[in-house]
N, C-alpha and C positions, 0 to 999 in steps of 0.2 A: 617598694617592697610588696604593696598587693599586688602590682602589676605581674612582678614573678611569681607569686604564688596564685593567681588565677592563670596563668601560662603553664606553671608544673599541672596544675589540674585538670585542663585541656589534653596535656600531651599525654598525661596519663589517660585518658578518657577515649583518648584517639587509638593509643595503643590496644586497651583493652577494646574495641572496637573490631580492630585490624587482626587480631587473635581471636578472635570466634569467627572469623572467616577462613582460616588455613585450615589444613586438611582435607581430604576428599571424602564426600560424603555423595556419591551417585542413589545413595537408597531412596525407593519411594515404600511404603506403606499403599497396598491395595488389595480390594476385596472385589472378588470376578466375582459376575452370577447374583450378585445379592437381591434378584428377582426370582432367584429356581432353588430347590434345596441341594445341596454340596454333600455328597456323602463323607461320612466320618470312618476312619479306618485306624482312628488311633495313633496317628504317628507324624511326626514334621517330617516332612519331606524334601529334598535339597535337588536342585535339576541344574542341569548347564543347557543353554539354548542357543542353536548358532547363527547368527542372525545373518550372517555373510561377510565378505571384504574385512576380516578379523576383528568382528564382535558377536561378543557373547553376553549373554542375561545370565549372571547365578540367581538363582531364587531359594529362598526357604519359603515354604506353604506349612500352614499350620492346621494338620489335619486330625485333631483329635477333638473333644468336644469342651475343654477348655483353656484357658489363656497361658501361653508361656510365655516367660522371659528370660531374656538375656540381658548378662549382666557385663560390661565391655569394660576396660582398664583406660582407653583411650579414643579418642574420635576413630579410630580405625574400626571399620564394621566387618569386613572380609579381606581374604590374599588370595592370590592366584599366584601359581608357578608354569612356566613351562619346562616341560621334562624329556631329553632327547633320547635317542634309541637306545645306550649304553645308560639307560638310569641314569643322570644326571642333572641336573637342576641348573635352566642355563638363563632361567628369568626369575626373578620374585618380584612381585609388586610392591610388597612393603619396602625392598632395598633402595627404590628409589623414588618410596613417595612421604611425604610429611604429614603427622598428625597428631592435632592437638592434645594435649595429656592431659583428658579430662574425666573422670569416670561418667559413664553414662548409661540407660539402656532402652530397650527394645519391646515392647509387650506386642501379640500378635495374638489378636482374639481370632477364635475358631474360623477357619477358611481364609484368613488373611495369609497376606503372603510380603515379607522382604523381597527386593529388586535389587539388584547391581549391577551395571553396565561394565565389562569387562571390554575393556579398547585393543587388541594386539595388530590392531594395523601398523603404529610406526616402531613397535618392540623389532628391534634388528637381531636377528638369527638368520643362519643359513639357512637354504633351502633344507627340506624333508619332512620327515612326520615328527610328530612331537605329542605329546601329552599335556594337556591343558587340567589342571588339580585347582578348583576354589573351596574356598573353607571358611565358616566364619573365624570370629580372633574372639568372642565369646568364651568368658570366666568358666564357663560347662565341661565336662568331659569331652560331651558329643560336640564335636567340630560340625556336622552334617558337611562332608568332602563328599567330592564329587567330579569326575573328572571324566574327561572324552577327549576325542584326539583330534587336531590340529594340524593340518598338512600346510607347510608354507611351500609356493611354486617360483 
């Protein structure tokens, strides 16, 4: 009888292990410069960066002079879509990825910046242009969306 009840307390232990690992978490937490002064303009600011061969950096930068937060529903921190010439929505990130249902958040002191590596090399769409939209998933109003365009050849 302990035999099984130190086994159910393993497996549980294993499980719960194995579930703080799922979901996609690419974010890093960084602060550029932090040897020069960063001017302040009062605003978070959200940027897409193309890095080539279909990836991209979303960034939130925190450009005011104190700390915000975000407050998340789940391990998900941002979504991306791709969006084709007739407006249409022919990707979502979240439709095909998994994430833990944990409330969590974000605090980003002044000049820090959220990261997120956005992959669309193996995302299958036809050739053409396209529209590439990131956004946090942040309990806030402000999404900070941001979006630039996506030519697949």
């Amino acid at each position: 009888m302990k035999k099984r009840g130190l086994i159910q307390i393993l497996f549980c232990g294993l499980i719960i292990v194995l579930l703080s690992g799922c979901g996609s978490s690419d974010q890093t937490n960084s602060q550029q410069g932090s040897d020069k002064e960063e001017s302040v303009t009062g605003e978070v600011v959200p940027s897409l960066i193309d890095l080539g061969n279909g990836m991209f950096e979303y960034r939130v930068k925190n450009q005011t002079g104190k700390v915000v937060e975000f407050e998340f529903t789940s391990g998900q921190r941002y979504d991306y879509a791709l969006i084709n010439k007739d407006g249409e929505q022919v990707f979502l990130y979240s439709s095909v990825a998994s994430f833990i249902q944990a409330l969590g958040e974000e605090k980003l002191k002044p000049g820090e910046e959220l990261v997120y590596e956005i992959d669309l090399s193996k995302v299958n769409v036809k050739s053409g242009t396209y529209i590439l939209e990131a956004w946090l998933t942040a309990t806030r109003d402000e999404k900070y969306k941001v979006s630039t365009d996506y030519i697949v050849e």
